[in-house]
N, C-alpha and C positions, 0 to 999 in steps of 0.2 A: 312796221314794228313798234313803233310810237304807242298806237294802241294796246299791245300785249301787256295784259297783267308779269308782275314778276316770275311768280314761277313757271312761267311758260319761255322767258328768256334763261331764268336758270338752268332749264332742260335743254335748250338752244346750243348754250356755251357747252353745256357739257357733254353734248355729243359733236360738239368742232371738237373740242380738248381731246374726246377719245378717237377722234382722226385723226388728228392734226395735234403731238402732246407737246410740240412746242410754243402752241399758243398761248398754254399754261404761264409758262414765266412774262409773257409778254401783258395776260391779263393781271398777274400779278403787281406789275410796273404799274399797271397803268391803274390799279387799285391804292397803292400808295401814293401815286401822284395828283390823286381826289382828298386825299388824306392833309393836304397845308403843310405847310411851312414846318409842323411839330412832327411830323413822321420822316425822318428821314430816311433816305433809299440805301440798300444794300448795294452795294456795288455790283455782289455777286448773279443779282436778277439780270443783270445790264450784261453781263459778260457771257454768264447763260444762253439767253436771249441773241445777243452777236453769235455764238455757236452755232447753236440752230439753226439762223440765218446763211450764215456763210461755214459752210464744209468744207472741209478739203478738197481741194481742185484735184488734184492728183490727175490729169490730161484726162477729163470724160466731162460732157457736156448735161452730166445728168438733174444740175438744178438750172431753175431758174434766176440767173444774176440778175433780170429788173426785179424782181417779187424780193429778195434778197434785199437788194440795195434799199428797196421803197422800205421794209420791214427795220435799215437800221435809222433812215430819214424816218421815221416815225420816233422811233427813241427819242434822236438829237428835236424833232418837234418838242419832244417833251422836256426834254431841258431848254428849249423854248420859253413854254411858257412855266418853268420854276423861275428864268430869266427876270418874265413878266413882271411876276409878282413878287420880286425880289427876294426869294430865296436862294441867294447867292449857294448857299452849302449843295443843297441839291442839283442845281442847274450845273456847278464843278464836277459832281460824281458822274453826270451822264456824259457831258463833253468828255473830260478827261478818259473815262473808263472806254469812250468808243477808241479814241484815238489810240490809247495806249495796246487795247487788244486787237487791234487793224493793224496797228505796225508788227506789233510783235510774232501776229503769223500771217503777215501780206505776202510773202515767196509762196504760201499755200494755198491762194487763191490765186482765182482766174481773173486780171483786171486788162484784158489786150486792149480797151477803148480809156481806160481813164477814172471809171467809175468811181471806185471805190480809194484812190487818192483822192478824187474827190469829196467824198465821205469825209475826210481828217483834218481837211482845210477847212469843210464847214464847221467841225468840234472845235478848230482853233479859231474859229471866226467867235464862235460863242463863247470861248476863252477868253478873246479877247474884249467882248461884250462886258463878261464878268468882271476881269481888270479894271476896266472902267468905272466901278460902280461900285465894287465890292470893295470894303474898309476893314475888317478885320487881316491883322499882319500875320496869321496861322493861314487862313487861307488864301490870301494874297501871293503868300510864296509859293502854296500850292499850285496857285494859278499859272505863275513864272514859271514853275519847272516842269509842270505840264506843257506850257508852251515852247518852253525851252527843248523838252525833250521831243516833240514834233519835228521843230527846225533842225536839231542834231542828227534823226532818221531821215528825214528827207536830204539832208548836204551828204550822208553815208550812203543814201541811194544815187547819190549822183543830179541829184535837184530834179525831182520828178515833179515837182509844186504842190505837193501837201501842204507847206508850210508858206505858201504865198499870203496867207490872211495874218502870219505870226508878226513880223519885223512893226510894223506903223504902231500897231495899239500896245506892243513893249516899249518901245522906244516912246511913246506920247507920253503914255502912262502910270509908269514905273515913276517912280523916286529916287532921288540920288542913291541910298541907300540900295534902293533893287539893282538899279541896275548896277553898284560894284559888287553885288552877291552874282548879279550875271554872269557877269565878266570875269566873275571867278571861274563858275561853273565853263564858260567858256573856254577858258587857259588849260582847267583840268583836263578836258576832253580834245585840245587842240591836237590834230595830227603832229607825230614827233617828227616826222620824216614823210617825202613826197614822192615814194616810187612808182609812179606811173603819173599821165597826163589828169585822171581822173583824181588820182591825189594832189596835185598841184593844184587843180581846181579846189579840191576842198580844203586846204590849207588857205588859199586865198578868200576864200568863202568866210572862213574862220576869222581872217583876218581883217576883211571887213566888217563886219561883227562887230566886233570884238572894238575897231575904231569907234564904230556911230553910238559903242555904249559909253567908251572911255572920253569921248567927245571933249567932253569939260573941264576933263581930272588930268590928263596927260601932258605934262611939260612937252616943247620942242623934241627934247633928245628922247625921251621916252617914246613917241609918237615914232619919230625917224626908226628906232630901233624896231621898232614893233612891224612895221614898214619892212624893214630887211627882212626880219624872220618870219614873214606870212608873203613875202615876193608881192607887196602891193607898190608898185613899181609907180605905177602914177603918180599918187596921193605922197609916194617920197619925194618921186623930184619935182612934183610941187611945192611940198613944203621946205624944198631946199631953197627953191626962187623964191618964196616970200619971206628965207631968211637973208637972202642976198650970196646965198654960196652956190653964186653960179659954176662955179669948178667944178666942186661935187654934182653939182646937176648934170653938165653937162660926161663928165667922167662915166656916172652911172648910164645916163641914157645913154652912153655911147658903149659899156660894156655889154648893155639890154640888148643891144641891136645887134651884135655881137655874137655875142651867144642864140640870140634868135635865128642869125646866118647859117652859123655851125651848125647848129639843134634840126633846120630844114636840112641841110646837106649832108648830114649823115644819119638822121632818123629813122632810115630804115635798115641801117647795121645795129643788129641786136647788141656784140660788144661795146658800140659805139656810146648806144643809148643807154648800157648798164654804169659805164663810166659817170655817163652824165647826172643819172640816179643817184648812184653810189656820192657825187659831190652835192646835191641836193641846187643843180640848178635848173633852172625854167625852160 
């Protein structure tokens, strides 16, 4: 094809496009991303484009998930190289916009291997690229709560690892400042209550968090408390021994153990276990 004059590849596209009239938004993308740094991308190509790709599952085996998957790893290539070339603005719109429209109708597709949480950990990977690099404080925050809301869908799915590329380049990268707007964001959306084993995990999930942002900022007693109300059990009666209140240490971890007895021996009486809900213990 190297060869061919222009209008003979215009003719080319234009009958893929009239077979295939998803490929339209996808040459469209990739027509503004020849365009530099001063064209910036509509988001709405991006989400287009993920549509097309990925249909609704609804239990039929009628598309292709590798051609699918390879079609959104083309995208995120391309917020790639806006990465490259430091166009911060653009290279956000494509991470962001994959991940946010993956989560938002992932029950709707078919992912039984993995795949496509895969897809969202890579947009956070290059999220997290962006952070790194990108100095304007509009899309800085951008970047945070696109990341932020990745880690929030994957701890509500039960930690399926979308968001395993999120925690290190928030946590390296961020500013004092981001990260007490995190850990704001984080408190707002904390689980109120732990009814079930899956919500105990996410409350604790949270509550880890929620520590390695507050890291610096938390007095003793603010820590311990934070500790109680997200059941991070360790990390408390650690920091009771390195305050010397062995009592409480040993009080708590003897209550843990305790209730972990109970919680095994009668776990499988449903009343038993609603009691234990109802008092919000572990």
């Amino acid at each position: 094809m190297a060869e061919w004059d222009k209008n003979d590849l215009v003719t080319l596209i234009e009958k893929m496009v009239g077979r295939h009239p998803d490929l339209e938004s996808l040459i469209e993308l990739q027509r503004v991303s020849m365009g530099g740094q001063s064209t910036p991308i509509n988001s709405e190509l991006i989400i287009r484009q993920i549509d097309n790709a990925m249909p609704d599952y609804d239990y039929d085996y009628s598309y292709d998930s590798y051609v699918s998957e390879s079609t959104i790893y083309d995208i995120l290539r391309m917020g790639d190289q806006y990465a490259a070339a430091d166009d911060w603005t653009n290279a956000i719109t494509i991470y962001s916009s994959v991940a946010q429209r993956i989560c938002s109708n992932y029950e709707s597709y078919y992912d039984e291997e993995g795949e496509i949480v895969g897809l969202i950990d890579t947009a956070g990977e290059g999220l997290g690229i962006c952070l790194a690099n990108a100095t304007d404080a509009k899309l800085r925050e951008q970047i945070l709560r696109s990341m932020f809301d990745i880690w929030k869908w994957d701890t509500k799915m039960g930690g399926y690892g979308a968001a395993d590329s999120i925690p290190e380049p928030l946590f390296e990268y961020s500013n004092p400042e981001e990260k007490a707007m995190v850990a704001q964001w984080v408190r707002d959306n904390m689980p109120s209550s732990a009814p079930n084993r899956i919500g105990d995990w996410a409350l604790r999930h949270y509550g880890g968090f929620l520590l390695r942002l507050e890291a610096d900022t938390l007095d003793d007693e603010s820590f311990i408390e934070a500790c109680r109300q997200t059941k991070r059990h360790g990390e408390l009666i650690e920091r009771l021994l390195s305050l010397k209140r062995v009592e409480e240490a040993v009080t708590h971890s003897e209550w843990v153990k305790q209730i972990a007895q109970i919680r095994s021996q009668y776990n499988n009486l449903p009343a038993m276990q609603d009691e234990f809900n109802k008092a919000g213990l572990e």
